[in-house]
C-alpha positions as CSV (number, residue, x, y, z in Angstrom):
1,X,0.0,0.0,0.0
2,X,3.1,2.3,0.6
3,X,4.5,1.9,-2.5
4,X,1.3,2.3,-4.4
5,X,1.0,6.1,-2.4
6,X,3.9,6.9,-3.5
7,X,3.4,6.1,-6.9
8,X,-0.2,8.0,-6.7
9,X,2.0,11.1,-5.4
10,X,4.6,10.5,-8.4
11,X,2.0,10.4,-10.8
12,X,0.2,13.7,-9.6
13,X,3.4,15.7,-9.9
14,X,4.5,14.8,-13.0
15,X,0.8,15.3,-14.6
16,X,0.4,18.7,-13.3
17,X,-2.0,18.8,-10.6
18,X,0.8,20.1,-8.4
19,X,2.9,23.1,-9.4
20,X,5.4,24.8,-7.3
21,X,4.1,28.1,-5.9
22,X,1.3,27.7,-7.7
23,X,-1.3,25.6,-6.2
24,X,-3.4,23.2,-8.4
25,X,-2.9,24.7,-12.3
26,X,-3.3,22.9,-15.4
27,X,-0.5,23.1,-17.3
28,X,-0.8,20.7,-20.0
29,X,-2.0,20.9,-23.4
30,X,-5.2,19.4,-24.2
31,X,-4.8,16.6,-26.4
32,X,-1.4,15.8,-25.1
33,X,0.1,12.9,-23.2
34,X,2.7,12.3,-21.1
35,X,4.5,9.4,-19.3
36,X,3.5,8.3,-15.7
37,X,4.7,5.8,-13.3
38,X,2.3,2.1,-12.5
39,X,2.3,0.3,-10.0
40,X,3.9,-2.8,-11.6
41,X,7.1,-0.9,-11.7
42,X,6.0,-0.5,-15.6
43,X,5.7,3.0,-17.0
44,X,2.1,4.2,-18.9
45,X,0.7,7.2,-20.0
46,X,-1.9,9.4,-19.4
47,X,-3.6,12.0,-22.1
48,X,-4.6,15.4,-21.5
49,X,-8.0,16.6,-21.5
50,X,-9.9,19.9,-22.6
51,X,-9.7,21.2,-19.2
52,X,-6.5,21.5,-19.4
53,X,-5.9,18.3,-17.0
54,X,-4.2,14.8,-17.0
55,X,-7.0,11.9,-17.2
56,X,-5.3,9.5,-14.0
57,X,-2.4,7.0,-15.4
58,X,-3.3,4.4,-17.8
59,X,-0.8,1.5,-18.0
60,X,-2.5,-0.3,-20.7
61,X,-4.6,0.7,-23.8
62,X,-4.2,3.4,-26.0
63,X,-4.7,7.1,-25.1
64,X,-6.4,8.6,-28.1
65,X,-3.9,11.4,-29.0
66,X,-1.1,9.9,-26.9
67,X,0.0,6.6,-28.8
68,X,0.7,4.6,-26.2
69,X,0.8,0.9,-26.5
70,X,2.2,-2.8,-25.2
71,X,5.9,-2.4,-26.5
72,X,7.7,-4.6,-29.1
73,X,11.4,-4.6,-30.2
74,X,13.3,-1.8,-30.5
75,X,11.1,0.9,-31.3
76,X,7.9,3.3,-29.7
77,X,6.2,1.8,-26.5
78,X,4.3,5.3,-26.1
79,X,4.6,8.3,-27.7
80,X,4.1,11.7,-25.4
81,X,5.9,12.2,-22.4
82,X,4.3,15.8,-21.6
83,X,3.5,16.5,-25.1
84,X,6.7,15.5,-26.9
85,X,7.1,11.6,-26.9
86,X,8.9,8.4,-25.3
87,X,9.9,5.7,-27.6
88,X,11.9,2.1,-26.9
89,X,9.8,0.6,-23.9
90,X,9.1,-3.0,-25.1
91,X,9.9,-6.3,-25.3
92,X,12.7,-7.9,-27.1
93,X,15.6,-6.1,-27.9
94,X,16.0,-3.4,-26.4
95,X,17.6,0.4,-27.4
96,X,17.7,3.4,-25.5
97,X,14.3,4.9,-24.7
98,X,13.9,8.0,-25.5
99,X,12.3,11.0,-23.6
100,X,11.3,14.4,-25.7
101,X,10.8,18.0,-24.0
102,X,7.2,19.1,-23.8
103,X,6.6,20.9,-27.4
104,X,8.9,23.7,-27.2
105,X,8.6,27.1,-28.5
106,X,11.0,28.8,-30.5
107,X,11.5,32.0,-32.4
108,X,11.9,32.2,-36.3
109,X,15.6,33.2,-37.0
110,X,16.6,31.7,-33.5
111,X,19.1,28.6,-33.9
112,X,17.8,25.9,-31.8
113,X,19.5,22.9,-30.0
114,X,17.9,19.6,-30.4
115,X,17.7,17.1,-27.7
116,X,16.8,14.1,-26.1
117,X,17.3,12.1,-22.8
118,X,18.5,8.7,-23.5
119,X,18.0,5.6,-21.0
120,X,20.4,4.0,-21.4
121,X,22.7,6.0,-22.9
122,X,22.9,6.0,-27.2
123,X,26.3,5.6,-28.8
124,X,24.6,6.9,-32.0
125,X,22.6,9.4,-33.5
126,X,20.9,10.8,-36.6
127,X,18.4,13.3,-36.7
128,X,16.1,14.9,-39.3
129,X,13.8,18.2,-39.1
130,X,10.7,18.8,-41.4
131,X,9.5,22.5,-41.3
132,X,5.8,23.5,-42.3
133,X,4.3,21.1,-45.2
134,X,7.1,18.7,-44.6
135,X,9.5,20.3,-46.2
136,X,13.3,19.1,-45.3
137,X,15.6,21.9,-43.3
138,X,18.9,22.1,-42.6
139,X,20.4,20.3,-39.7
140,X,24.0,21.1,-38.1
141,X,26.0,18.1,-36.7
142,X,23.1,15.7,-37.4
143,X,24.8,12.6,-36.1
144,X,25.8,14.3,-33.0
145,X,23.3,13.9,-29.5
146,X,22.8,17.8,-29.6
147,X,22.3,19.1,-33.4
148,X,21.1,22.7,-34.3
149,X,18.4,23.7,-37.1
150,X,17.7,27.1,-37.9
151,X,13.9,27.8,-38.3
152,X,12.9,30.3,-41.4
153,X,9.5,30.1,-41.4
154,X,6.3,30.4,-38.6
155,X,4.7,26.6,-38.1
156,X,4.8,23.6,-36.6
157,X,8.4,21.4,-37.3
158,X,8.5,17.9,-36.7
159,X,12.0,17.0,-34.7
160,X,12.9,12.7,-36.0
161,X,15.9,11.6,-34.3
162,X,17.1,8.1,-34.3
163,X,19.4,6.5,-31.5
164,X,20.8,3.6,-30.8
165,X,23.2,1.9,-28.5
166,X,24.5,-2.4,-28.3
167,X,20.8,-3.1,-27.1
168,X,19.6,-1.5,-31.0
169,X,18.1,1.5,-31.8
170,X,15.0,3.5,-31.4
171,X,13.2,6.3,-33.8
172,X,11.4,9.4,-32.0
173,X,9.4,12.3,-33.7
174,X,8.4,14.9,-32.1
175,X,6.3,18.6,-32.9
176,X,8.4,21.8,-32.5
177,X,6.6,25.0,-32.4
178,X,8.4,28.5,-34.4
179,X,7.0,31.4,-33.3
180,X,6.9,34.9,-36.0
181,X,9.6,36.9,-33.4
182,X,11.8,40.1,-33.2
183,X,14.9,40.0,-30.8
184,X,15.6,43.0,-29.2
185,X,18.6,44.4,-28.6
186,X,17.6,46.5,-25.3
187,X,15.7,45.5,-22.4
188,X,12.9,47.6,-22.2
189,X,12.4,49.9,-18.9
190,X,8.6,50.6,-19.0
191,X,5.5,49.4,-21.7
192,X,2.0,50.2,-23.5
193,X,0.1,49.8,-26.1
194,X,-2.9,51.3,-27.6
195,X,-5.2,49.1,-29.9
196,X,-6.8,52.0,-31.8
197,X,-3.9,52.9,-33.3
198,X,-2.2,49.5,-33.4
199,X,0.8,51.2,-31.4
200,X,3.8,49.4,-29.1
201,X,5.6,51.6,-27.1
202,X,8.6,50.8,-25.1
203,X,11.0,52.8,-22.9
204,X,14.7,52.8,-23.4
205,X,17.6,53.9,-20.7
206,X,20.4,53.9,-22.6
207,X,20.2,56.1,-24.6
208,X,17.0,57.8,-23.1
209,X,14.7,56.6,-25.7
210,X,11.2,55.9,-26.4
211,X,10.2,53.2,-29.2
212,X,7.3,53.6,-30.7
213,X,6.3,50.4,-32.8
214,X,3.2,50.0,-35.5
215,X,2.5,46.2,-34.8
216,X,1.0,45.9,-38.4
217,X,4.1,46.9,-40.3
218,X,6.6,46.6,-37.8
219,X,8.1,49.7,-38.4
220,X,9.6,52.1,-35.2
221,X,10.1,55.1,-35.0
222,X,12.8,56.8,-32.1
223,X,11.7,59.6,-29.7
224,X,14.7,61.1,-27.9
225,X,13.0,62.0,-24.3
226,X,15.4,64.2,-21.7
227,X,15.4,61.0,-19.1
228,X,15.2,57.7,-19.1
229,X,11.2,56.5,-19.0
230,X,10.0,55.0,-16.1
231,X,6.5,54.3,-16.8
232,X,4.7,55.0,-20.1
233,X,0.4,55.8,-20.9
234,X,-1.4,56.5,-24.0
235,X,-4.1,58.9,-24.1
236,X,-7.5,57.1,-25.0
237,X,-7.3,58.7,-28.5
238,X,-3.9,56.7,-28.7
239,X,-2.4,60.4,-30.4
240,X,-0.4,61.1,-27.0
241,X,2.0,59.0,-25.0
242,X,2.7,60.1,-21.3
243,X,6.3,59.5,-20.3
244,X,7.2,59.1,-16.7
245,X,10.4,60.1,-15.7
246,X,12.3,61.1,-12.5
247,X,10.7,63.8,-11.1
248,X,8.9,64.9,-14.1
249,X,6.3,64.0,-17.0
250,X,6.6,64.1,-21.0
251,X,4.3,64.3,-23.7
252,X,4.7,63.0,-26.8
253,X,2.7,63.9,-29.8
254,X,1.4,61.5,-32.9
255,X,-0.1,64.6,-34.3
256,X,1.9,65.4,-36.9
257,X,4.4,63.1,-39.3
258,X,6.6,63.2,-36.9
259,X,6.0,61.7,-33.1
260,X,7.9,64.5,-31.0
261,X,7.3,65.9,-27.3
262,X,5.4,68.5,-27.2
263,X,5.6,69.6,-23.2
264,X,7.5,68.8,-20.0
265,X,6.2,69.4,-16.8
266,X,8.0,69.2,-13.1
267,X,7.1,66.9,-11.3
268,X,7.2,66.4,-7.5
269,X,7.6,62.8,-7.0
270,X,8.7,59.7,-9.6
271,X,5.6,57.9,-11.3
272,X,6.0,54.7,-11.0
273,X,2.9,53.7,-12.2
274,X,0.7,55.8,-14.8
275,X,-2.7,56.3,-16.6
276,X,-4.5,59.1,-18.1
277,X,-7.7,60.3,-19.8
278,X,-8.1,62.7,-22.0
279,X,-7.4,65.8,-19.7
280,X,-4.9,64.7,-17.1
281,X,-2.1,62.0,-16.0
282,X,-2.7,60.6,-12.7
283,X,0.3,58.5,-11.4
284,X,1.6,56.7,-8.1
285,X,5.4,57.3,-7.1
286,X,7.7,55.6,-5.2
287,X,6.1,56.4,-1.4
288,X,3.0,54.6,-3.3
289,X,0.0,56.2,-0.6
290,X,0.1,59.7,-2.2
291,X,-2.5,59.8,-5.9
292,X,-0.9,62.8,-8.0
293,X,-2.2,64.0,-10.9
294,X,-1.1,66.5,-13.3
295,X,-3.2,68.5,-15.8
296,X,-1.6,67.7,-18.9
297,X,-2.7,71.5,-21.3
298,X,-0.5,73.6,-18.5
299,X,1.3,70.9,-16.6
300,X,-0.8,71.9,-13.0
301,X,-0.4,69.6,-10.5
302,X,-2.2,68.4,-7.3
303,X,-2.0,65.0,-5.4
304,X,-4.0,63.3,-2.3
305,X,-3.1,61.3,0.0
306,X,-4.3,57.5,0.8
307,X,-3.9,54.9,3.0
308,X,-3.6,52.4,-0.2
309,X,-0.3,51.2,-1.3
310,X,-1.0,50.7,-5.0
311,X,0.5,49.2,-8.2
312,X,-0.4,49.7,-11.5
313,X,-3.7,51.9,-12.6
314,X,-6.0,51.1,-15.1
315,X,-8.5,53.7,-16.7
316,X,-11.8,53.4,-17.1
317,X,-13.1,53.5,-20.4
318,X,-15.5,56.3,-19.2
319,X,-12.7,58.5,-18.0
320,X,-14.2,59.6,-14.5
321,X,-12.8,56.9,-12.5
322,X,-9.9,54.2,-12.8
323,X,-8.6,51.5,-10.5
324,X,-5.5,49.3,-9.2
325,X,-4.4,47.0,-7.1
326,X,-3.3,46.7,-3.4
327,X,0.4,46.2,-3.6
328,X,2.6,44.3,-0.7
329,X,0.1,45.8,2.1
330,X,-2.6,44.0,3.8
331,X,-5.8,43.5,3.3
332,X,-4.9,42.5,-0.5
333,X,-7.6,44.1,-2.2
334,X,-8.4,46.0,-5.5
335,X,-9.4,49.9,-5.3
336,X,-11.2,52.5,-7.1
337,X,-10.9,56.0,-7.3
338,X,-13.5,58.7,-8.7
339,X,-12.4,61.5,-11.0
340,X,-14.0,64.9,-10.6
341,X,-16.1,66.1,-14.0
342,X,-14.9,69.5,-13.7
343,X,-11.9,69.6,-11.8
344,X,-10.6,66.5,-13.1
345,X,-9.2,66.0,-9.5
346,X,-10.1,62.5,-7.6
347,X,-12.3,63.0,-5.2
348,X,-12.8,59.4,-3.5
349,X,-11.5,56.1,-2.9
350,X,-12.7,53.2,-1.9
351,X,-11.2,49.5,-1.9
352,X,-13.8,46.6,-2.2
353,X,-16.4,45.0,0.9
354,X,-14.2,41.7,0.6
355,X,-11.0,43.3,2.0
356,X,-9.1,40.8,1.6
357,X,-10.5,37.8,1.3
358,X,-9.7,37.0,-2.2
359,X,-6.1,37.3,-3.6
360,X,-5.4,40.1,-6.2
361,X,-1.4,39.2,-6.4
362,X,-0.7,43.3,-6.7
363,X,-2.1,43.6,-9.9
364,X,-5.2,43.9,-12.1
365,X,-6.6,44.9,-15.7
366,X,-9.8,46.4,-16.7
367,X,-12.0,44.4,-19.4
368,X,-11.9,46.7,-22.4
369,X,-15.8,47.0,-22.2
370,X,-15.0,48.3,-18.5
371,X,-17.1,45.7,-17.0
372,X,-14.6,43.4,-15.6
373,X,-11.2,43.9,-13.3
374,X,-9.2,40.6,-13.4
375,X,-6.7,40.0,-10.6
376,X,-2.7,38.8,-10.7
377,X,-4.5,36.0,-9.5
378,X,-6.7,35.1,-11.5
379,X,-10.3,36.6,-9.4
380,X,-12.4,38.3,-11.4
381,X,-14.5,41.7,-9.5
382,X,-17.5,42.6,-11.5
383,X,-17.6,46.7,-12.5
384,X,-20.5,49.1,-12.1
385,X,-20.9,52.4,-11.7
386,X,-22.6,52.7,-8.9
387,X,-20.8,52.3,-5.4
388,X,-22.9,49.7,-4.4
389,X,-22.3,47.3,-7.3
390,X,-19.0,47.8,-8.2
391,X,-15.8,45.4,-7.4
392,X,-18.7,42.7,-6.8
393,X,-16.6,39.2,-6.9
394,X,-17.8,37.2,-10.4
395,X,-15.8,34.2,-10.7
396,X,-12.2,33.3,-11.2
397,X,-10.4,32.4,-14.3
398,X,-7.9,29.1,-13.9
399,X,-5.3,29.8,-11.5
400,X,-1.9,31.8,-12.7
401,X,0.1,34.2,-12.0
402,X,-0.8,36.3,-14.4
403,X,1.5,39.1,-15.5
404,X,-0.8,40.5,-17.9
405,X,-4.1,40.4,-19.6
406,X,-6.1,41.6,-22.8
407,X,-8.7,40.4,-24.8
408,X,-9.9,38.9,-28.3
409,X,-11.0,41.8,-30.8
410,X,-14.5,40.5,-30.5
411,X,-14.4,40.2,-26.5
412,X,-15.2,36.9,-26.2
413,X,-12.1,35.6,-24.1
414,X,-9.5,37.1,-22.5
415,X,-6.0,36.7,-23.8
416,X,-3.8,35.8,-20.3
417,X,0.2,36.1,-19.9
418,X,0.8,33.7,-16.7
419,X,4.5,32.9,-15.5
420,X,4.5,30.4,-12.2
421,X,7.3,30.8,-10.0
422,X,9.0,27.3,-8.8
423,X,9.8,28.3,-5.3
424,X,11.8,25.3,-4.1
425,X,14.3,26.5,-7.3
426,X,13.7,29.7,-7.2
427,X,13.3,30.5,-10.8
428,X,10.4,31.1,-12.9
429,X,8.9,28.4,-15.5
430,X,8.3,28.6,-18.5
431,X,5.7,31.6,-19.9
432,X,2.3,30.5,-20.9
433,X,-0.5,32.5,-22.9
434,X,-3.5,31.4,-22.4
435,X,-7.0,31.6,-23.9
436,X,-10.1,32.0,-21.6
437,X,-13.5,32.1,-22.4
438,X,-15.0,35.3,-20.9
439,X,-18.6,33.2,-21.1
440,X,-17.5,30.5,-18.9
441,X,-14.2,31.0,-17.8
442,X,-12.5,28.2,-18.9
443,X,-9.3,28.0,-20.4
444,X,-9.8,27.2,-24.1
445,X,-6.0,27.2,-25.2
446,X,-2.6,27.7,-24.0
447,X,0.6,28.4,-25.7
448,X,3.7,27.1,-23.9
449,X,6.4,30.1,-24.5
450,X,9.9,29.9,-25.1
451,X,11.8,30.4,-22.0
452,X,15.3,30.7,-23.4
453,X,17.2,31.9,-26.7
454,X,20.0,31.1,-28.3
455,X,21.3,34.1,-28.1
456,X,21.0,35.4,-24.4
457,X,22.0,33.8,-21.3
458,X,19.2,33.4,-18.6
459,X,15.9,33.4,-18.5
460,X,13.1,35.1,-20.3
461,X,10.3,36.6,-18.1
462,X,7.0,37.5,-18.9
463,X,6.0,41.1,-19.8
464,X,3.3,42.4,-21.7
465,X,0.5,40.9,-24.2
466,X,-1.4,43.2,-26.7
467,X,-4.1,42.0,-29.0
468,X,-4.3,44.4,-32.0
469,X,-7.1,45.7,-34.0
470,X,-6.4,42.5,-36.5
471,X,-7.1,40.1,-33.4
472,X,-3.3,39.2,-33.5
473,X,-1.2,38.5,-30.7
474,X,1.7,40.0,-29.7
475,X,3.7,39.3,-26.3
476,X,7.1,40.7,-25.0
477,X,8.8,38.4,-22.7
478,X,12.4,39.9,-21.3
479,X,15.4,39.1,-20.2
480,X,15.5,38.2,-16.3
481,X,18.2,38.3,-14.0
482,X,21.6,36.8,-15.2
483,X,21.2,37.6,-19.0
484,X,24.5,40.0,-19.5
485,X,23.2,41.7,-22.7
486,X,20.0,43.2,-21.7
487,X,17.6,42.2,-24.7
488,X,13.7,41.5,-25.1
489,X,11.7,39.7,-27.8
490,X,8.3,40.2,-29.2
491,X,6.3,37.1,-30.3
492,X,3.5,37.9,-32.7
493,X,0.6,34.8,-33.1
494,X,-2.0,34.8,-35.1
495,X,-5.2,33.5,-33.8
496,X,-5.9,29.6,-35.1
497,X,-2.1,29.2,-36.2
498,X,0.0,26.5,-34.9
């Protein structure tokens, strides 16, 4: 009975229902499998279902999407160890078996190193890589364990190495995801984006820079600012960008051909965190209890203070009120603040009746319909209006950390980056973006993220995600501690692609 527990245990972790720092998450992808221990001391396999969950370990049969099945000779005894594959379990001769990543991620123009984990180890190897339509590509050192290919094109690749060892030898395929990707070659300070206009801003210390990127074209354009940005806004109308700098506030201009600042104004404080509507900037700086805002025609300032420590503000789509997130204070609770009509000043605050009760995680994000403010944690707070409807709790979307959130172009599901963090390592997995249906909240996709490149040392951390007026996807993931060249990339999907 012990050793059947602690095979039980075994089989949770490794399917997902535990994560560390996370609590119960799916992780998986539906339709995937993914190896798991039996009792018999024999290894089966267990597919994913639609809810994003493993189905308990099956140790004989065949999962429908997983191929797993009794073993004979030298190769497959089940295909998908979390998504990517296991071959060589089976009777007979025996080769190595062979263990495949979960279906990485990659970025077009990124060279990628190929691998598998061998049991026992192979002497041999040959490997072969089929991009999009089967088409052959390139491989590097394709008898070696660790090859390299070169994606060229966005799509699904399909990784085939062989291996063998005295015992014989045993074939694996495997599906590699490449990703439509820019590398960046600065780590960017501060981010926004404004659907309207289809615009990606991003804020530069060195030089003190602001890029301002049309998603649809990928073109930039450079706007020198006097200081290095610290937090960026766009106006509603997307034709201003608010730049957030020590101890004072630019504006730039889309106006004319040209995007150029058009004012400075002092500032008595640092925003750290900044929105705006169409009159004035409101920000929180460093002491994070005072609310400042600034008009933004002739630069006049005012500020209140609050007993809230906030993070990040979110405007309303109406313009007279916006709202945040409790940040590293107790109770953990979201907050909302009224703007004045005439004045433009805020005039009240109030956090919600839960007070603490449900865990906001120090962040949140307004639906784009203003109806909805969705939590770091996934809790979802219905809006209204009026005082005594508003931040009224209305569900909670599968648990994340979630380090931001958008939505599809017709609203129908929210569009979530999440990054766990594995406490007992201390270092973050692997990014995730997830689909959730705003209907139901269930997760209807995921998208596992790449989590390294070739070409930085370290990890890459989850940033930003846009949606764009086209409905496509575009996420900035950056370099986290321990990457010595400071870089970023931008992923762009396009909805129903690979």
């Amino acid at each position: 009975m012990k050793t059947a527990w602690w095979w039980a245990i075994a089989a949770a972790l490794t399917s997902g229902a535990f994560a560390m720092g996370g609590g119960c998450v799916p992780l998986c992808t539906p339709g995937s499998t993914q190896a798991c221990a039996c009792t018999n001391s024999q290894t089966g396999a267990q597919l994913c279902r639609s809810d994003g969950y493993f189905d308990p370990c099956r140790c004989s049969g065949t999962p429908t999407a997983g191929g797993f099945a009794p073993g004979g000779g030298t190769s497959g005894g089940f295909g998908g160890f979390e998504g990517g594959g296991t071959g060589g379990f089976g009777g007979g001769s025996m080769g190595p078996m062979l263990t495949a990543p979960r279906p990485p991620s990659i970025v077009v123009g990124d060279a990628f190193t190929l691998s598998v984990t061998a049991m026992p180890a192979a002497t041999t190897w040959s490997w072969t890589v089929a991009g999009p339509g089967g088409v052959p590509i390139q491989v590097t050192d394709a008898t070696s364990e660790t090859p390299v290919f070169t994606p060229t094109l966005a799509g699904e690749y399909l990784a085939t190495v062989t291996a063998g060892n005295a015992g014989g030898e045993t074939t694996l395929s495997f599906p590699i995801v490449a990703i439509e990707g820019r590398v960046l070659a600065f780590k960017p300070t501060s981010v926004a984006s404004h659907r309207g206009t289809n615009r990606l801003a991003l804020g530069r210390e060195q030089p003190s820079t602001v890029e301002v990127f049309d998603v649809v074209t990928a073109q930039s354009r450079t706007v020198a600012v006097s200081r290095a940005p610290i937090s960026l806004a766009f106006t509603p109308d997307g034709m201003r960008l608010l730049v957030g700098q020590v101890a004072q506030l630019q504006v730039i201009s889309f106006a004319g051909a040209t995007p150029q600042v058009v004012a400075t104004w002092p500032l008595g404080g640092d925003p750290v965190s900044l929105t705006a509507n169409a009159t004035h900037a409101y920000w929180i700086g460093t002491s994070e209890r005072d609310v400042n805002w600034v008009r933004l025609d002739t630069g006049q300032t005012a500020s209140r203070f609050y007993f809230y420590s906030m993070g990040a503000l979110r405007m309303h789509p109406d313009e007279l009120r916006f709202y945040g997130a409790n940040r590293g204070v107790s109770p953990d609770d979201v907050v909302r603040f009224d703007i004045d009509v005439d004045g433009g000043g805020v005039t009240a605050a109030n956090d919600s009746r839960y007070h603490g009760d449900y865990s906001v995680c120090g962040e949140a994000w307004l639906s784009r319909d203003g109806t909805q403010l969705i939590s770091s944690c996934g809790v979802l707070f219905r809006v209204s209006r009026l005082w005594s409807d508003d931040l009224v709790y209305g569900g909670r979307i599968p648990q994340q950390q979630y380090r931001s959130v958008d939505e599809s172009i017709d609203g129908g599901a929210f569009i979530a980056l999440a990054q766990l963090t594995d406490a007992f390592h201390d270092r973050a997995e692997a990014p995730l973006l997830m689909t959730v249906e705003r209907s139901s909240l269930r997760q209807s996709g995921v998208r596992l993220l790449p989590s390294r490149l070739s070409s930085l040392e370290g990890q890459l951390l989850a940033s930003h995600v846009f949606v764009d007026a086209s409905d496509k996807q575009h996420v900035l993931l950056v370099g986290g501690p321990g990457v010595p060249s400071p870089r970023a990339v931008w992923l762009t999907f396009t909805p129903g692609a690979p």
